[in-house]
N, C-alpha and C positions, 0 to 999 in steps of 0.2 A: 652366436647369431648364424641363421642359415637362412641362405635367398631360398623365397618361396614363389609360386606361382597362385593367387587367389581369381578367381569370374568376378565381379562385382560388376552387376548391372549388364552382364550379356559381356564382359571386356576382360580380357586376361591381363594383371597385372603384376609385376613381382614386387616383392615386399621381401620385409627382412623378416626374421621370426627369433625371438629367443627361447630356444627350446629345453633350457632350462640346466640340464647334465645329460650328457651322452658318456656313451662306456664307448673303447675301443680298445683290442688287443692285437696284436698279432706276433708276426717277426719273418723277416726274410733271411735269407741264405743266397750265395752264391760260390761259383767253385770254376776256378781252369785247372785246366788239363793242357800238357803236352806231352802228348805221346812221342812225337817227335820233332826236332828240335824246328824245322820252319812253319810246323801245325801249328795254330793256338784254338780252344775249341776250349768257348765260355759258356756256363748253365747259372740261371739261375731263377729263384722262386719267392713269390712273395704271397703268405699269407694272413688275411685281414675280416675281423668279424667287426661287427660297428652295430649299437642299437643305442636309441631313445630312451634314457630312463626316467627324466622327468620333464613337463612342459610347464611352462609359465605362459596359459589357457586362457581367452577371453571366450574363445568360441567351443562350440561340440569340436566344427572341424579340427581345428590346431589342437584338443583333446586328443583326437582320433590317431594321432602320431605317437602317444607312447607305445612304445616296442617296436617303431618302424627302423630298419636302417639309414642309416646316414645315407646321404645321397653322395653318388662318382665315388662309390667305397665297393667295387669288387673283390671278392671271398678269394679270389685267387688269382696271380699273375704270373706268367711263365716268360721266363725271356732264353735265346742262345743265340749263339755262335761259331762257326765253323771259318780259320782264314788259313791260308797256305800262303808263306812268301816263296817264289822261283829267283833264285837267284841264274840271272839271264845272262849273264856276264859283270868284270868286277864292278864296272858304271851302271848297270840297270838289277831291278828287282821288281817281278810281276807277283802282285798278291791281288788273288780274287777272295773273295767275303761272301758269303749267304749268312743271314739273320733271321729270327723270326720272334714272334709274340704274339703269347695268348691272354686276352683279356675275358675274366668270366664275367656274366650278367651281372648286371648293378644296377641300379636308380638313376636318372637324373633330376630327384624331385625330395622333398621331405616326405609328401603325401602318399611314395611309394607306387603312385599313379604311375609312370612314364618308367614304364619297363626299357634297359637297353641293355641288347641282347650280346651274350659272347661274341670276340669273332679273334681270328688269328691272320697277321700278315705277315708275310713274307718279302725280305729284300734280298739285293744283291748288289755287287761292289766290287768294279775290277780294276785296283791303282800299279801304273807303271811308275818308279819312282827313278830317276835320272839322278847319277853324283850325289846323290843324298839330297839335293837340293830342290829340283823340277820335282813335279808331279800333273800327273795325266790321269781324269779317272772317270770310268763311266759308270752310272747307278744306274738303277731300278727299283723305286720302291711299290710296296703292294703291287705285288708280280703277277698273284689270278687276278688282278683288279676285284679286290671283296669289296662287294656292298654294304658298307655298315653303318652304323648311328654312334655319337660318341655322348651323347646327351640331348638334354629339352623338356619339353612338360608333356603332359596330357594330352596339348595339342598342336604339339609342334617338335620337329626331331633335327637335329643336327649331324649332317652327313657326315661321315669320315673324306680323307681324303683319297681320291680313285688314283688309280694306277698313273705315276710321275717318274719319268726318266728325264737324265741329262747327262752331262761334261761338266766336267770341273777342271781348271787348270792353278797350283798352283806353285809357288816359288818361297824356298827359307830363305834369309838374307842374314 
């Protein structure tokens, strides 16, 4: 079953749909690296093909989906990571972090309608850790504040989220 988005009568409504068999292959990878011993610097990739191959059809439209991709199934996903601990003295340890992620174009629909488009964020992450136990840390996620869509239909799109900082404070016991 896959939620779908049908007009009926001027009204968009989602519905459920049994699409009958879908194919789906892929496989991802991931890999660290430390080149030196306080670096840690993570890569990894995920890739994902997705198609319709048979419907269980009352309509032309719900027909019209054999060969469409699965919908929130991007062909490729990239993720990494770059941290450095400083060790500050023997009670403290500064580790700053950038991250990032690439999401490629995907659907958010069966219909193939509601195109959502690649986009890549960027974060950041800077923890002072105290005795091993305090922690202090200030982030940045989505650092150029990208405008993106994460899903929706035809007629209606779902923002990502814009650029979020803050503090975190916390404590092992």
């Amino acid at each position: 079953m896959i939620a779908s988005a049908y007009t009926y009568d001027g009204a968009t409504t989602s519905v459920r749909t049994n699409v009958g068999k879908a194919r789906s292959y892929g496989g991802e990878a991931s890999f660290t690296i430390r080149p030196v011993r306080p670096m840690t610097i993570n890569f990894g990739v995920a890739l994902l093909d997705t198609k319709v191959t048979a419907i269980e059809a009352i309509t032309a439209a719900e027909k019209a989906r054999l060969g469409n991709d699965l919908p929130f199934a991007p062909n490729m996903t990239l993720n990494g990571s770059i941290r450095y601990e400083f060790a500050l003295n023997d009670r403290m340890t500064l580790t700053p972090q950038v991250d990032a992620r690439y999401v490629d174009a995907y659907y958010g629909d069966l219909d193939n309608t509601a195109p959502v488009g690649d986009f890549a964020l960027v974060n950041a992450r800077i923890d002072l850790k105290i005795d091993q136990r305090w922690t202090v840390a200030g982030f940045v996620r989505n650092i150029a504040d990208v405008d993106y869509t994460t899903g929706g239909s035809a007629t209606q799109a779902f923002s990502g989220t814009p650029r979020t900082w803050g503090v975190s404070l916390g404590a092992r016991f």
